[in-house]
Structures are given as C-alpha cells and as structure tokens.
C-alpha atoms as a printed R data frame, in Angstrom:
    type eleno elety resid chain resno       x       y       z
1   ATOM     1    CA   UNK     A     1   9.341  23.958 -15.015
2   ATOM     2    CA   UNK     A     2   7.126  24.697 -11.822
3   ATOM     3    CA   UNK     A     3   7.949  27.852 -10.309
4   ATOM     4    CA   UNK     A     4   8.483  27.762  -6.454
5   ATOM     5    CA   UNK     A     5   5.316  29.068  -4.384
6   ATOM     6    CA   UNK     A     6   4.680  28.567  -0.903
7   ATOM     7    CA   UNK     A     7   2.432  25.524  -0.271
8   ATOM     8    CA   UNK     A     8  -0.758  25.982   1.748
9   ATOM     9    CA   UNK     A     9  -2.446  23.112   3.222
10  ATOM    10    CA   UNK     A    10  -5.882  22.775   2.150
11  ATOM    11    CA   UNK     A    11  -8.021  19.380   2.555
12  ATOM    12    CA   UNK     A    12 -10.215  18.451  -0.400
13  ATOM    13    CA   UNK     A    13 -11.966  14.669  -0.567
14  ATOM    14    CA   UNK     A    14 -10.444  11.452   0.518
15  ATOM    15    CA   UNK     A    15  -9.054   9.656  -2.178
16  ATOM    16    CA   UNK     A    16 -11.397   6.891  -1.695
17  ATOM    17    CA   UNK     A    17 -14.239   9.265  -2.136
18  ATOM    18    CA   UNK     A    18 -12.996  10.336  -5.246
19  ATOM    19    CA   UNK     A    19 -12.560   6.880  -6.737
20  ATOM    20    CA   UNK     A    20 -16.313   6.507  -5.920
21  ATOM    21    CA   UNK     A    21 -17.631   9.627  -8.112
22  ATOM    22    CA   UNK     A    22 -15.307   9.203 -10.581
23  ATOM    23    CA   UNK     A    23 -16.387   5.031 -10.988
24  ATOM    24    CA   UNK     A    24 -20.074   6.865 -11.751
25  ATOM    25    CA   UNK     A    25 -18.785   9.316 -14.120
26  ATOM    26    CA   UNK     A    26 -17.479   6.425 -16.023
27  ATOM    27    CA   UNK     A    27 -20.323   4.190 -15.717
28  ATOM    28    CA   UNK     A    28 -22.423   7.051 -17.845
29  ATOM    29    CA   UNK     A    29 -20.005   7.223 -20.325
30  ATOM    30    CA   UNK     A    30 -19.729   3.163 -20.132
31  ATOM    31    CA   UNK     A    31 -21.895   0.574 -19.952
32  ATOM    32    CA   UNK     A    32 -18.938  -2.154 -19.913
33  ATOM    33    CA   UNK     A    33 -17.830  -0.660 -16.370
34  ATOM    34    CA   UNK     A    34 -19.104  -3.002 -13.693
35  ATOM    35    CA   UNK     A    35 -18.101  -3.064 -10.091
36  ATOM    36    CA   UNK     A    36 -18.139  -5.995  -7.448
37  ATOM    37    CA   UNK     A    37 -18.052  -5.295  -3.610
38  ATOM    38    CA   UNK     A    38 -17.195  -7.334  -0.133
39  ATOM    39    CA   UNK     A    39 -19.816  -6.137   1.829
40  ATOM    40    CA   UNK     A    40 -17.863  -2.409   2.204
41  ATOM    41    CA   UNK     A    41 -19.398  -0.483  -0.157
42  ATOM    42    CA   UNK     A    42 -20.576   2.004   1.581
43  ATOM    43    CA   UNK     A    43 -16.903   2.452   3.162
44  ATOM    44    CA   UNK     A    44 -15.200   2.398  -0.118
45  ATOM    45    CA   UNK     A    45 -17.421   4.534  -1.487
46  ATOM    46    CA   UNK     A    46 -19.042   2.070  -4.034
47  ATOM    47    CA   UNK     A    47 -22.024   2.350  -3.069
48  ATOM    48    CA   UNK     A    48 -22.253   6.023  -4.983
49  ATOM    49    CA   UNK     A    49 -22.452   3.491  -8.221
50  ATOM    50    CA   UNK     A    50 -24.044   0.588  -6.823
51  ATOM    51    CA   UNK     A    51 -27.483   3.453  -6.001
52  ATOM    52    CA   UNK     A    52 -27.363   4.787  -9.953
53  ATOM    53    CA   UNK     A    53 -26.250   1.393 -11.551
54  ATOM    54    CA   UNK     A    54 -27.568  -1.567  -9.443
55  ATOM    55    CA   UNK     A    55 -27.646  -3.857 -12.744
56  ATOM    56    CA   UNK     A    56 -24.242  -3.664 -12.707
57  ATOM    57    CA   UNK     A    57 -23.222  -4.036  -9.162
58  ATOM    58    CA   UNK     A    58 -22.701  -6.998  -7.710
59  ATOM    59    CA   UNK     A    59 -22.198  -7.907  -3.820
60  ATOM    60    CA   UNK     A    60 -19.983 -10.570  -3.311
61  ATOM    61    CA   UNK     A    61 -20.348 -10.255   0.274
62  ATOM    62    CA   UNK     A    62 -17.945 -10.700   2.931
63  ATOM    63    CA   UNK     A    63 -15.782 -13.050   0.570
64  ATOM    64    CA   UNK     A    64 -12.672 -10.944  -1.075
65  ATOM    65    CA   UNK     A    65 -11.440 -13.729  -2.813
66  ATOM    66    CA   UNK     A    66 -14.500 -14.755  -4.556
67  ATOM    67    CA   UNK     A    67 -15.137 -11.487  -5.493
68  ATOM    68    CA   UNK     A    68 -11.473 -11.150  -7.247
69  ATOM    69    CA   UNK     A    69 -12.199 -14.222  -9.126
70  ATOM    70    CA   UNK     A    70 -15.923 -12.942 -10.462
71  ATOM    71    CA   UNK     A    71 -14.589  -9.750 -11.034
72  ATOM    72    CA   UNK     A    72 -11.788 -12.005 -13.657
73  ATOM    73    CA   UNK     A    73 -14.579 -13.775 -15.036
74  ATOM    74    CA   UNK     A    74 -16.307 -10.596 -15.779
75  ATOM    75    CA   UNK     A    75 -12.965  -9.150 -17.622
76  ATOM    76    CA   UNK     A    76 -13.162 -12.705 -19.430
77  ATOM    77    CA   UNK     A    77 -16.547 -11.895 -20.500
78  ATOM    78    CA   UNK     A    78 -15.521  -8.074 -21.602
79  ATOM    79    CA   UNK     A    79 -16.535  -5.885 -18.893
80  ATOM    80    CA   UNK     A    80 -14.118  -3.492 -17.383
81  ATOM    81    CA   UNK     A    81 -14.366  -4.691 -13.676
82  ATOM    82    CA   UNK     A    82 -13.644  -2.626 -10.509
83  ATOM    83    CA   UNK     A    83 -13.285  -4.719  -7.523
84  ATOM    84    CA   UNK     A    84 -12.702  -2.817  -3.874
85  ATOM    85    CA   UNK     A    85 -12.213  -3.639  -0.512
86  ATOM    86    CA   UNK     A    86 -10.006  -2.256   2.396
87  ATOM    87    CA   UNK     A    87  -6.058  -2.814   1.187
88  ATOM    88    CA   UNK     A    88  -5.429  -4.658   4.094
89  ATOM    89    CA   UNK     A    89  -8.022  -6.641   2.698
90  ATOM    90    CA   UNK     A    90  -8.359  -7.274  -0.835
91  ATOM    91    CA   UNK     A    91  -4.085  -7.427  -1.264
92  ATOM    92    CA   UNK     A    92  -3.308  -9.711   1.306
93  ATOM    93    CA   UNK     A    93  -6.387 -12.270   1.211
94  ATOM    94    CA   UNK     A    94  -7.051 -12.122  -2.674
95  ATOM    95    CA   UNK     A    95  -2.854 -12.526  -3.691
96  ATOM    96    CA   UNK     A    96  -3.517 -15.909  -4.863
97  ATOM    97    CA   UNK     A    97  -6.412 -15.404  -6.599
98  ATOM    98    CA   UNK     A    98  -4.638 -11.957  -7.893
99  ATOM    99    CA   UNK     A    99  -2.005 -13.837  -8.974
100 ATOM   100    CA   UNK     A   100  -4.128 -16.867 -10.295
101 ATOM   101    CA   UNK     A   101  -6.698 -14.788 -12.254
102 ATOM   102    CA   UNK     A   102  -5.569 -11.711 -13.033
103 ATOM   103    CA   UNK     A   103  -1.807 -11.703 -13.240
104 ATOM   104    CA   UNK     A   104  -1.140 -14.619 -15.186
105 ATOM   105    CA   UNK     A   105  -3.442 -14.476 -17.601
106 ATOM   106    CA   UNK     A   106  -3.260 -10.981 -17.768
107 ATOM   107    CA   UNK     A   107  -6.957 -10.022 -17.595
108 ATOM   108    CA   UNK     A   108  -8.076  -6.657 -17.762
109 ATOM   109    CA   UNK     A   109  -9.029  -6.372 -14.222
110 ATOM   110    CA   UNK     A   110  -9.092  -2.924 -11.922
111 ATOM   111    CA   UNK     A   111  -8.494  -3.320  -8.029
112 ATOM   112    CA   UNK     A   112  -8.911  -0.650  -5.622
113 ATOM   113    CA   UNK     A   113  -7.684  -1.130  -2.334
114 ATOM   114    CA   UNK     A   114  -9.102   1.894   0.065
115 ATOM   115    CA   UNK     A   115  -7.794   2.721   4.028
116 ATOM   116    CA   UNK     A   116  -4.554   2.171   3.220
117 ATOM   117    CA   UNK     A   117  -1.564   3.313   5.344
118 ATOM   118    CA   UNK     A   118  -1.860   4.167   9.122
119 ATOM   119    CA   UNK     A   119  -3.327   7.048   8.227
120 ATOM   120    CA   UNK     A   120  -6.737   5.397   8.480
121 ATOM   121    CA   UNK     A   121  -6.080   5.594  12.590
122 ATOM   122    CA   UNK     A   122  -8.647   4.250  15.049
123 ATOM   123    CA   UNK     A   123  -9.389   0.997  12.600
124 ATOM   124    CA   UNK     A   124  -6.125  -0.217  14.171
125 ATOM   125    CA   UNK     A   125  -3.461  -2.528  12.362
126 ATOM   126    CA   UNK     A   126  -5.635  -5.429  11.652
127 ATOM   127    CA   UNK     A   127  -6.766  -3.451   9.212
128 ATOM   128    CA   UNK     A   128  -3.514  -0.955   8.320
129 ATOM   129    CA   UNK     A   129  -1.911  -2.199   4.849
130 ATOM   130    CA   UNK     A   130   1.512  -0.995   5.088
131 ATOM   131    CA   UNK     A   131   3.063  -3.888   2.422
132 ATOM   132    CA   UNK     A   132   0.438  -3.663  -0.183
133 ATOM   133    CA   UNK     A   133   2.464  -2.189  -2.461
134 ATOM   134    CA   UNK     A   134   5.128  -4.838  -2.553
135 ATOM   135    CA   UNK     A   135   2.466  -7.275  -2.771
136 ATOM   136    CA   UNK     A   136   0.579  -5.310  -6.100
137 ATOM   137    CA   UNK     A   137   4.501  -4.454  -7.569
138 ATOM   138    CA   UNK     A   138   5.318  -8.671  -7.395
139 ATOM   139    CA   UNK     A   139   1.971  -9.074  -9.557
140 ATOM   140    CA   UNK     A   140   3.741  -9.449 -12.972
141 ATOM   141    CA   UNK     A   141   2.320  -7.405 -15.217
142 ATOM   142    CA   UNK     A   142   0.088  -5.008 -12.999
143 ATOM   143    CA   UNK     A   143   0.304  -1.517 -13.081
144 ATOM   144    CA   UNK     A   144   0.474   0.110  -9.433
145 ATOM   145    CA   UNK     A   145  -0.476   3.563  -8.529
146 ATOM   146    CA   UNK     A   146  -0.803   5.488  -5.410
147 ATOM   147    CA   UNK     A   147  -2.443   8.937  -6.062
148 ATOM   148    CA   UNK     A   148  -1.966  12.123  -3.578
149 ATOM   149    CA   UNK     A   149  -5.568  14.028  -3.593
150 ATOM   150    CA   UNK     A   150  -8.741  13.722  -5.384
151 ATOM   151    CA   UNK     A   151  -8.172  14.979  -8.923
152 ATOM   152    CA   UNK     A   152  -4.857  12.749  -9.569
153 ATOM   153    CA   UNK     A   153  -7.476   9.910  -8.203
154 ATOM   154    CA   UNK     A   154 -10.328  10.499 -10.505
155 ATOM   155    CA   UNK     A   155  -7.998  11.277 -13.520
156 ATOM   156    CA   UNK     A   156  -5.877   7.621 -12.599
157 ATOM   157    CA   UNK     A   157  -8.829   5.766 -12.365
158 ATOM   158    CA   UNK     A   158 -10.237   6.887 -15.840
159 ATOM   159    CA   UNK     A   159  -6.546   5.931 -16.939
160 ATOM   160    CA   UNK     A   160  -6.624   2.616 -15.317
161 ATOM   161    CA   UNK     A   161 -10.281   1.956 -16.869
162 ATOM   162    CA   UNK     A   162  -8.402   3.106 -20.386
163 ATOM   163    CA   UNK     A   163  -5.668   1.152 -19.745
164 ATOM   164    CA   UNK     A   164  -5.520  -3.234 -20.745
165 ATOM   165    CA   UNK     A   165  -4.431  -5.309 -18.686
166 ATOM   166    CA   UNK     A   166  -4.582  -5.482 -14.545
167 ATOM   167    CA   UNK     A   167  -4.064  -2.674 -11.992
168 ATOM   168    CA   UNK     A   168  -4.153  -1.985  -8.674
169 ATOM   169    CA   UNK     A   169  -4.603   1.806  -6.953
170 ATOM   170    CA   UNK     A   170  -3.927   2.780  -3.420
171 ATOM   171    CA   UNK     A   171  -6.972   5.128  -2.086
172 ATOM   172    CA   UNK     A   172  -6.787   6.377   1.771
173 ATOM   173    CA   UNK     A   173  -9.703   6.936   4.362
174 ATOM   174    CA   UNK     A   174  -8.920  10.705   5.369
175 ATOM   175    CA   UNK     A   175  -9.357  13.935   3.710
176 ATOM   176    CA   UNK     A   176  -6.249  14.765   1.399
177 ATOM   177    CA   UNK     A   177  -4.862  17.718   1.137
178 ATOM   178    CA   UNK     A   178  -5.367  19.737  -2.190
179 ATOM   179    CA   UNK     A   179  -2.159  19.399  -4.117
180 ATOM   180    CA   UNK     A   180  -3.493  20.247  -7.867
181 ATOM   181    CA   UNK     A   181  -5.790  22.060  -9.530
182 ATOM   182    CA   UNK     A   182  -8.693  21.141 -11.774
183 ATOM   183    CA   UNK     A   183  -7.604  20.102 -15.645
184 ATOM   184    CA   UNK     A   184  -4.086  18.719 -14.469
185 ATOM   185    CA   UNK     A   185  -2.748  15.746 -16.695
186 ATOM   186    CA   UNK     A   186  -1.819  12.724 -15.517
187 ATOM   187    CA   UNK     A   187  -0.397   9.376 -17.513
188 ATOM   188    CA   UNK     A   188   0.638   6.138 -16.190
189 ATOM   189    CA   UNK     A   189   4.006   5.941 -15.232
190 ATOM   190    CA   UNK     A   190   4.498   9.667 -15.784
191 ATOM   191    CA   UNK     A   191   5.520  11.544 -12.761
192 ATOM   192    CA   UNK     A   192   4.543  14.865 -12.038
193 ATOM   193    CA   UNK     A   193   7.136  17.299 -10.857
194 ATOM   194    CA   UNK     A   194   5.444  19.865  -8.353
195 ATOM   195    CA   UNK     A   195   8.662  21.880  -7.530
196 ATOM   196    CA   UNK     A   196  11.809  22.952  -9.042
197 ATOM   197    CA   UNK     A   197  14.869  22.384  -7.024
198 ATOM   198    CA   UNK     A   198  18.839  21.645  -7.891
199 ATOM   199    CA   UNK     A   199  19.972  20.662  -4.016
200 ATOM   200    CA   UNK     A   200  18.053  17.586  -3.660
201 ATOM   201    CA   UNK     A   201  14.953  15.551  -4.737
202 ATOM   202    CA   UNK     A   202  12.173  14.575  -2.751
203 ATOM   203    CA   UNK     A   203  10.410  11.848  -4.334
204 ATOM   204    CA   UNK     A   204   6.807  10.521  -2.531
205 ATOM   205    CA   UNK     A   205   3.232   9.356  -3.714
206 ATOM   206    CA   UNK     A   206  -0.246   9.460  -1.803
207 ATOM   207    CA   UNK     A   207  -0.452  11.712   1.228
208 ATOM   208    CA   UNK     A   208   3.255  12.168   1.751
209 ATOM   209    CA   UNK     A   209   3.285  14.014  -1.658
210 ATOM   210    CA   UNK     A   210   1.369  17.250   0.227
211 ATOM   211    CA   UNK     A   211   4.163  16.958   3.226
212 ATOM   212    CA   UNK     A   212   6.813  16.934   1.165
213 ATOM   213    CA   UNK     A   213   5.765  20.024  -0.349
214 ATOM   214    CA   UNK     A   214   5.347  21.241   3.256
215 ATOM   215    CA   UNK     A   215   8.947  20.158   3.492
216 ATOM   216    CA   UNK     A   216  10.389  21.882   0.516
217 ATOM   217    CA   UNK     A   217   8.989  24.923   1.944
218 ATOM   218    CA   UNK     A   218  11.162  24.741   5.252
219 ATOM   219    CA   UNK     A   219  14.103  24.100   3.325
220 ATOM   220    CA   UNK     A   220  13.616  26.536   1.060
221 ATOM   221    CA   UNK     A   221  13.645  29.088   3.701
222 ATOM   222    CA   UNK     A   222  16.836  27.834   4.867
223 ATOM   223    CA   UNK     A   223  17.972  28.379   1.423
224 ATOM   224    CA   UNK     A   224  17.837  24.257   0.237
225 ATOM   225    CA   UNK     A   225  16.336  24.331  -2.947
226 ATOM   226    CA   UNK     A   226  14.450  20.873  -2.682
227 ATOM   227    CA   UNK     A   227  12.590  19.496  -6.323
228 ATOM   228    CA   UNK     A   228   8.917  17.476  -5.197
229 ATOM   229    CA   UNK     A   229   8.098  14.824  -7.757
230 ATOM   230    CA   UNK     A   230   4.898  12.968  -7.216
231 ATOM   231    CA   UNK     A   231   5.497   9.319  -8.455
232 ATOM   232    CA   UNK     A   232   1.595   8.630  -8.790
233 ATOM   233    CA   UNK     A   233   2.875   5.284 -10.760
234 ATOM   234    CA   UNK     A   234   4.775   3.318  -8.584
235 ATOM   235    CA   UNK     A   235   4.811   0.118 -11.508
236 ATOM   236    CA   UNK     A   236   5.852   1.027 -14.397
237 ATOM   237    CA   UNK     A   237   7.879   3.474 -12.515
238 ATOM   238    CA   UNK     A   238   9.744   6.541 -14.639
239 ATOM   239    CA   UNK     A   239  12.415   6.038 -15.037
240 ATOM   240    CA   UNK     A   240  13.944   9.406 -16.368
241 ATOM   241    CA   UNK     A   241  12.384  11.555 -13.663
242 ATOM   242    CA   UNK     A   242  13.987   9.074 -11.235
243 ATOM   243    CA   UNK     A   243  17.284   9.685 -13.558
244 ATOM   244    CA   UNK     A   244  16.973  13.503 -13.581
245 ATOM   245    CA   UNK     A   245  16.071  13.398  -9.781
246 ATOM   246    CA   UNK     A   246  19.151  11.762  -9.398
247 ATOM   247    CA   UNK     A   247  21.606  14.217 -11.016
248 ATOM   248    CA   UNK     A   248  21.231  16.597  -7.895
249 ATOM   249    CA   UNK     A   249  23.504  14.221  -6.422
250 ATOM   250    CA   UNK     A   250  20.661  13.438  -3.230
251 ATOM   251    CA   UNK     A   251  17.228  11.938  -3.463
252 ATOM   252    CA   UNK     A   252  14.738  11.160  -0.258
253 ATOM   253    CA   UNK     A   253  12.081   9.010  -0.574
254 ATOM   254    CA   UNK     A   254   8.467   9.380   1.688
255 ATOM   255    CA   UNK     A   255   5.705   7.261   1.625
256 ATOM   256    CA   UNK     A   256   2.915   5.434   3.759
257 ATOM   257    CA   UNK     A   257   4.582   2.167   3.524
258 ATOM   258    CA   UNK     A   258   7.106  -0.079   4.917
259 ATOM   259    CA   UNK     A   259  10.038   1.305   3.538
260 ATOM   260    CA   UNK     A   260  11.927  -2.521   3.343
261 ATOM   261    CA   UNK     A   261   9.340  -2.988   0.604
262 ATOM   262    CA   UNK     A   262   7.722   0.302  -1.362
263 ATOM   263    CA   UNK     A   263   8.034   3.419  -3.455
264 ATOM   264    CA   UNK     A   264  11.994   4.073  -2.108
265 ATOM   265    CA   UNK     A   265  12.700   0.397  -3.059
266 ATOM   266    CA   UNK     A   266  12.123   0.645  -6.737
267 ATOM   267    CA   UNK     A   267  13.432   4.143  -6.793
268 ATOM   268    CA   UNK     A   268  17.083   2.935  -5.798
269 ATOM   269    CA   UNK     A   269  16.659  -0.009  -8.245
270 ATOM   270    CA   UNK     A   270  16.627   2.528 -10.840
271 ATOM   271    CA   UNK     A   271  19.176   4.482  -9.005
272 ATOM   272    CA   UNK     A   272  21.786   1.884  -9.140
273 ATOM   273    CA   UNK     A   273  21.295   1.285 -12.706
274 ATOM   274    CA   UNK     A   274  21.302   4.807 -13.796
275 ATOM   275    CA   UNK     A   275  23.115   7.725 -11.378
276 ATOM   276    CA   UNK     A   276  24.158   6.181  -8.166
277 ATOM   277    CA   UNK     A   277  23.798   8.973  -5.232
278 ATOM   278    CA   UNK     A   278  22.956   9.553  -1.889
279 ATOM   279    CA   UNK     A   279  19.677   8.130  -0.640
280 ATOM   280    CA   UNK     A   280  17.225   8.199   2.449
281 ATOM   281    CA   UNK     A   281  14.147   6.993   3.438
282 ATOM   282    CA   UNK     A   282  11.300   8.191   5.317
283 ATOM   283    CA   UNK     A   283   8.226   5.661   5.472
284 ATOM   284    CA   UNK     A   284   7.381   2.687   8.122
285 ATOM   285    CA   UNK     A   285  10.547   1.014   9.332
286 ATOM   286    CA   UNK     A   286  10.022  -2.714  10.086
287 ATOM   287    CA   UNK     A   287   7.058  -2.204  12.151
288 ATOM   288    CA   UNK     A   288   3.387  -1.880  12.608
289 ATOM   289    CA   UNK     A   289   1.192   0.869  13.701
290 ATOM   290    CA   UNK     A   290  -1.009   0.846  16.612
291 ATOM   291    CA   UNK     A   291  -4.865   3.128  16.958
292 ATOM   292    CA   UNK     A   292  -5.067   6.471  17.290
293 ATOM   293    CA   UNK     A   293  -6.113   9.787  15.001
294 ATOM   294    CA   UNK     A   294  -4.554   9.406  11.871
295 ATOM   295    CA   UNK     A   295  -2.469  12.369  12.341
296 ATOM   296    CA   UNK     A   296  -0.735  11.291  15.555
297 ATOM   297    CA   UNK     A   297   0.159   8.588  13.949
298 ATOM   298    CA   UNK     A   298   2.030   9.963  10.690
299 ATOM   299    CA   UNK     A   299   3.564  12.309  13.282
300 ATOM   300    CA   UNK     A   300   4.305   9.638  15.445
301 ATOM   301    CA   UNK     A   301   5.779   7.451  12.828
302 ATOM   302    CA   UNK     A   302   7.922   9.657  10.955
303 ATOM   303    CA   UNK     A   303   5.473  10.469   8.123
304 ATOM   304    CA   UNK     A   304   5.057  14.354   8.167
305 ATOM   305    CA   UNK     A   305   6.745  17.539   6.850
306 ATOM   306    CA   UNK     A   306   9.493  17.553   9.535
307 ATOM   307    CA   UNK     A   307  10.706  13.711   8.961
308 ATOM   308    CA   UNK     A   308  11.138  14.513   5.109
309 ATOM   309    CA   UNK     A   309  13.175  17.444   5.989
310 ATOM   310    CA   UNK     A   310  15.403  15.726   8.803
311 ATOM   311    CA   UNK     A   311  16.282  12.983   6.242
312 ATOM   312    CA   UNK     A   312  16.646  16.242   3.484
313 ATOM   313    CA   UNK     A   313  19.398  17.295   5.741
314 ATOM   314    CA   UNK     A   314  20.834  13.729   6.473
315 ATOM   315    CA   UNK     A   315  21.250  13.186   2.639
316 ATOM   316    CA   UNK     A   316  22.902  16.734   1.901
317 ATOM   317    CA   UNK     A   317  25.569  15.842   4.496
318 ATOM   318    CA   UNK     A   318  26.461  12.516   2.288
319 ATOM   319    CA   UNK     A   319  26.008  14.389  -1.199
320 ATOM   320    CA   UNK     A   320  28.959  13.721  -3.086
C-alpha cells in the first residue's frame, strides 16, 4: 500500500502532448501504426508523427466522420489506426460512424479525443466535451480511458495500441500536473491507488486525479484519512477497487464531466451491486461552461481541491 506523503503540485506535459510522442515512439517500433487527422494536427499533437512518418499519415481534412470511417477501413486492412480530433469533435459528430464502423463490427480502431473538459478555457463550449464519456461508454465493446498526466498517457496509449478491439482516450489541452513517476505500471481496467486511507474514498480520472490528491492532503490534516484511486479505465471499469473503495462506508467521485453521465455513474452501478454506501459527486452538474482561463473555470465550476473536500465532508456526515 502507498504510504501517505504530502502532494506537491508540479505541471509536466499536457496529456495531448504526450499522446503525440508516445504515437512516434510506437511508430518506430511499428510499422502497422498509422494515424489519420481532421485538419488539427498540429493541435492534437499529430503532427509530431505526421513530420517523421508522412507515408503513414493521412489528412482527412476538416471531415471527422470520414476520417473515422478510413481510419475502420485501415483496421480492416490490418493497420493499427489512431484517429484524433478535439472530443467535442470526433465523439459527438463521428457517433454514428463510431457506432457503424467500429463498434459493431468490433474493429481494432484507436480514437483520441484531445481538449476535453472545460479545462481547455478560452476555446469556449462549442468546443468543451463534457458528455464524451457517456457517448464512448454506450459504444459496446470500446474500452474508455481518461488518463491524469503524461506518463499514465503514453503508457495507455501503448496499451490501447496492444490492446484488440476499439478504444477511445480522453487527452486535455493544459499542462497536467505530475502525479507519477517514470516506470509506473498501468493495465486496462486496473486502477491505481495513489493514497491509503480507511475514512473515505476519493475516486477521479484525468486532471481531477492531481486535486484530489490536493484534497486528501487537507483532510488529512484535519485528521480524515481519505484513499485517492485513479480510475484511468473508465470501461471496463474495476470492479474490486470500486468494491474495496466501498468498504470505508463513503466514496466521492470527481471528474471533468457531466456528472448525470460519467466516471461517478458507473462507479455507483457497481456500488449498488456490490457494497451500497454513501456517495457524492463533484463534476459538471447539468450545465455548460462558458470562456475563460482554464483554471477559473474548474474553480468556478466545482472542479478543484476544495469541491472534492466539501463533498468529502458531505459524505462523512451520511456514512453509515
């Protein structure tokens, strides 16, 4: 078990960043990796493999759903496709063709959906995806993942170009705070438990993962002893860290997403089956966003350290 050490913030890559270097590392190591792109490489950060491998880049211009279909036909043919475009974007346009092409035939197709949350700020909501989880968890047979700072990104997309069959990661526009250190492990549908705790469980994925550390850090102070797990795999979720987060009797969920819809929604469905308890939420209720810094906005919404540990003591005061 993770021993309990103060939690400092420091910012390392975006996660979209580090989907683009790691997509290169894996091109050298595989010639079957291709990647298509909308006409935002250079914004999903693409474009690092579209300069070293231009053979095996292909622009589909500003047309997501075409580009979701060629990207199928190049699974069909036996690449291992990437296909990125803002979430907002490539969820929400492309579901049919997702759904169509990729989910029910169950091709062996990788979509990366980058500036996702409110977190990406001055873009505004047109361009916000704050239900493309729901949308990627409905996709029968997709895997879903949402990871918190660059080296759960790169070592999730080398699992996602491992893994068969289709999958969807959620990648954000700002820096991410460092949560783990070089060498760490991850495994789909594995979560990672960052801190030890017996009071209550604080469950998040993507940037919220760093705040709720920040959180269990005020609490512990107050003498709260709050376990972190980062559930990096929302689809197939796991199950038994969900169980075990349950036996503290009190589990809050965080994440950049409408919380009618996300993360906290397949949590409790596991919940109920397993070791009902006492439950919040901290995420996006029933709204959209509006421009700004990124930061205002998680602050403004809910979305930072002190949120998690409001709802911390909300669910302590239900605990059974």
């Amino acid at each position: 078990m993770p021993a309990k050490t103060k939690f400092e913030v420091k910012l390392g890559p975006a996660t979209r960043e580090a989907f683009g270097r790691a997509l290169v590392e894996l091109g050298r190591e595989n010639k079957d990796v291709v990647v298509c792109d909308a006409d935002l490489s250079k914004s999903t950060m693409t474009t690092y493999f579209a300069k070293e491998f231009p053979e095996r880049f292909f622009s589909c211009g500003i047309a997501e759903a075409n580009m979701v279909g060629i990207g199928a036909g190049l699974a069909y043919a036996g690449k291992i496709p990437f296909v990125s475009s803002f979430s907002a974007f490539v969820m929400t346009k492309c579901f049919e063709q997702l759904r169509t092409c990729a989910a029910y035939p169950k091709i062996n197709l990788k979509v990366v959906g980058t500036h996702s949350g409110i977190s990406i700020g001055e873009d505004g909501p047109s361009q916000m995806s704050v239900e493309e989880i729901s949308l990627a968890c409905s996709l029968a047979g997709f895997v879903v993942m949402a990871p918190a700072d660059e080296v759960a990104t790169k070592a999730l997309v080398r699992a996602a170009a491992a893994h068969s069959g289709p999958v969807f990661i959620r990648t954000g526009r700002p820096k991410a705070p460092i949560v783990y250190s070089s060498g760490q492990r991850f495994e789909i549908g594995k979560a990672v438990e960052l801190v030890e705790g017996s009071d209550v469980a604080i469950i998040a994925n993507g940037l919220l993962v760093a705040q709720s550390m920040l959180a269990a850090d005020m609490l512990d102070a107050e003498g709260i002893k709050a376990r972190v797990v980062d559930m990096h795999t929302v689809k197939p979720i796991d199950r038994e860290a969900v169980r075990r987060a349950a036996e503290t009797g009190a589990i809050v969920v965080a994440e950049e997403h409408l919380v009618d819809s996300g993360l906290g929604v397949r949590v409790a469905q596991v919940v109920g089956e397993t070791h009902p308890c006492a439950m919040e939420f901290v995420g996006i209720h029933d709204t959209y966003a509006e421009s700004g810094q990124g930061d205002e906005l998680l602050d403004k919404y809910g979305l930072v350290a002190r949120d998690i540990a409001a709802a911390v003591h909300k669910v302590l005061a239900r605990k059974r």
